[in-house]
N, C-alpha and C positions, 0 to 999 in steps of 0.2 A: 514605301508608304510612310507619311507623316505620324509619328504618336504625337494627338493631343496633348499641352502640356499638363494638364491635371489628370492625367493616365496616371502618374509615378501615383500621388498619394494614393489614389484609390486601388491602385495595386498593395500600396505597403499594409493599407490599412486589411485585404484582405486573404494575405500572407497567412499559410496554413501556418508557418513557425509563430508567426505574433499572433493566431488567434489562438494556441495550444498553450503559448505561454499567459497568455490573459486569463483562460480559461481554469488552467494548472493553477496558477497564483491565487486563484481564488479563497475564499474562508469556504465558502459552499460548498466548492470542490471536494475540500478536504472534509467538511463533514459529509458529505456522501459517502467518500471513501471509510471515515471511519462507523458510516451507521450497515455498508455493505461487509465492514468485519465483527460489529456489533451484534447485526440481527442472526448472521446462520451461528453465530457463539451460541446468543440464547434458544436458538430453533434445538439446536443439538441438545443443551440441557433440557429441555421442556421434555423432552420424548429420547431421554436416555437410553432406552429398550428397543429400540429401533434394530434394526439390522445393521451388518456392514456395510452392504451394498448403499444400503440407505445416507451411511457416515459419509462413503467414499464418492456420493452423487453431489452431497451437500459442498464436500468441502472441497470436489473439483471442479464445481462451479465456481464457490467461494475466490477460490485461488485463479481463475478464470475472469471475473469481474475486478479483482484486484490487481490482476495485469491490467487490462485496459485503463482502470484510474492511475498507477504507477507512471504507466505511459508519456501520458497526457503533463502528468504533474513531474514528466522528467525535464520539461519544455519551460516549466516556471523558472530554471535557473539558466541566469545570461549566455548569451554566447560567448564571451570572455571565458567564463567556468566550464569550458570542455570537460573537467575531468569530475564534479557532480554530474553535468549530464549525464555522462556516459553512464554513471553510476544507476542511475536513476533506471535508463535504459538498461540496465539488464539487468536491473531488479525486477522489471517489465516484465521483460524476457525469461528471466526465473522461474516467475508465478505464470504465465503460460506455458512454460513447459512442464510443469509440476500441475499444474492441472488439467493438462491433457494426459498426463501422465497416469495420474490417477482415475478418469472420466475412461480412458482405455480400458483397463483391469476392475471393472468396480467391484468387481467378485476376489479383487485380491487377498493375501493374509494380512492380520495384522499388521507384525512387524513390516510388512513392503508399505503399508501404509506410512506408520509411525516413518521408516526411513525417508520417505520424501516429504513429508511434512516435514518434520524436523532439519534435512537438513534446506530445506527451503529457508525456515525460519533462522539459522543459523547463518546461513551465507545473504542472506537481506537485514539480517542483525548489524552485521558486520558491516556491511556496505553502505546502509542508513545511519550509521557510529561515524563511517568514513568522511562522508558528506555532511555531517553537521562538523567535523572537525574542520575539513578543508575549505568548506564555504564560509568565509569570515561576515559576509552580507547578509546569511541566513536570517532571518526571523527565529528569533528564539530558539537557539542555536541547543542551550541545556533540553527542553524538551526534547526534539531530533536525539539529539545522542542517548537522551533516555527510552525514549521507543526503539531506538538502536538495540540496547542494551538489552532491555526486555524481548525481543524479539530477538537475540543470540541465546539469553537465558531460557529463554522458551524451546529453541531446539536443542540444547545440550538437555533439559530436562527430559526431554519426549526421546532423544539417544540414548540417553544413558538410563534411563528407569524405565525399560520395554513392561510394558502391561501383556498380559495373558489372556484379556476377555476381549471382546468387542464395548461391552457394558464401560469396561473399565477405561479403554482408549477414549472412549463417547466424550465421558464426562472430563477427562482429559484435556483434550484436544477445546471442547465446547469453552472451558475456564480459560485455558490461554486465549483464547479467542475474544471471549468476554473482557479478559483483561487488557488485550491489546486494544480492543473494539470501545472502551472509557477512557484508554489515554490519546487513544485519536481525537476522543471527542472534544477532550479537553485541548491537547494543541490545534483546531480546525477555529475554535472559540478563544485562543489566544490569539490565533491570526487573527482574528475578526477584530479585538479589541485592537491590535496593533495596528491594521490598516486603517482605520478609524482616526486613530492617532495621526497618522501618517497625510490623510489629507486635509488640505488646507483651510481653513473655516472661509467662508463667504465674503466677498468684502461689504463691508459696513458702509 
């Protein structure tokens, strides 16, 4: 059978990989993703006295919805860059398994909490550090490496200073979150400014 010739574009144009990376690239995107770490930060603080079970529904969802935007936003970097992708991808992959991990057990202890948060946070620290190094095309490459950073520092705190309440994990857990959840907002809003930059003015 003959393909049409105007099949190709209309195929490239809707190419699950170019619409994942359109979608990833976005400024939007990324404030989504940082108002989905933003808002369960503050849900946690607002209602400290919560239970565990309570902590442990929030923030395996949390980590749940943050895979799926991770995902997405692993597709924003070229195919040339295999090796952020990949990164990207099982950062993904990370926060779905740490949030199923957690949504399994919601009655678990403490410390089983803190361990997989924390080293979530720590091994996506890491890898979000790796990816603003190795990708020289990045958008605001010092940003990235500072959410890197913050989000390594974040689980070596939650590892190494184990809390003994629920109360105390809460509001914890809730601030790094917060904190993470403002420096998204602020890199999603420098994409924004950049891309801006970035296209062309109209012709005159």
């Amino acid at each position: 059978m003959t393909v049409p010739s105007d099949a190709s574009p209309q195929h490239a144009q809707s190419d699950p990989e170019d619409v994942l990376n359109q979608v990833g690239s976005s400024w939007r995107w990324a404030l989504g993703f940082a108002l989905a770490t933003l808002i369960p930060g503050i849900l946690v603080l607002v209602w400290p006295d919560e239970t565990l079970h309570i902590l442990a529904v929030i923030i395996g969802l949390q980590l749940l919805v943050a895979g799926g935007f991770r995902f997405v936003s692993a597709f924003s970097h070229s195919r040339e860059d295999g090796g952020s992708r990949l990164a990207g991808v099982l950062i993904a992959m990370l926060a779905f398994l740490a949030g199923v991990l957690v949504l399994r057990h919601p009655m678990q202890t403490i410390g089983a909490l803190s361990l997989i948060v924390g080293v979530f946070w720590l091994l996506t620290g890491v890898l979000t550090a790796y990816v603003a190094i190795a990708d020289r095309t990045r958008v605001h490459r010092g940003l990235t490496f500072g959410l890197g950073a913050l989000g390594a520092v974040a689980g070596i705190v939650v590892l190494c200073f184990p809390v003994d309440s629920a109360v105390a994990l809460t509001r914890l857990l809730g601030l790094w979150l917060v904190l993470l959840g403002v420096f998204e907002v602020v890199m999603a809003f420098a994409l924004r400014s950049a891309t801006r930059r970035m296209v062309p003015p109209p012709p005159g």
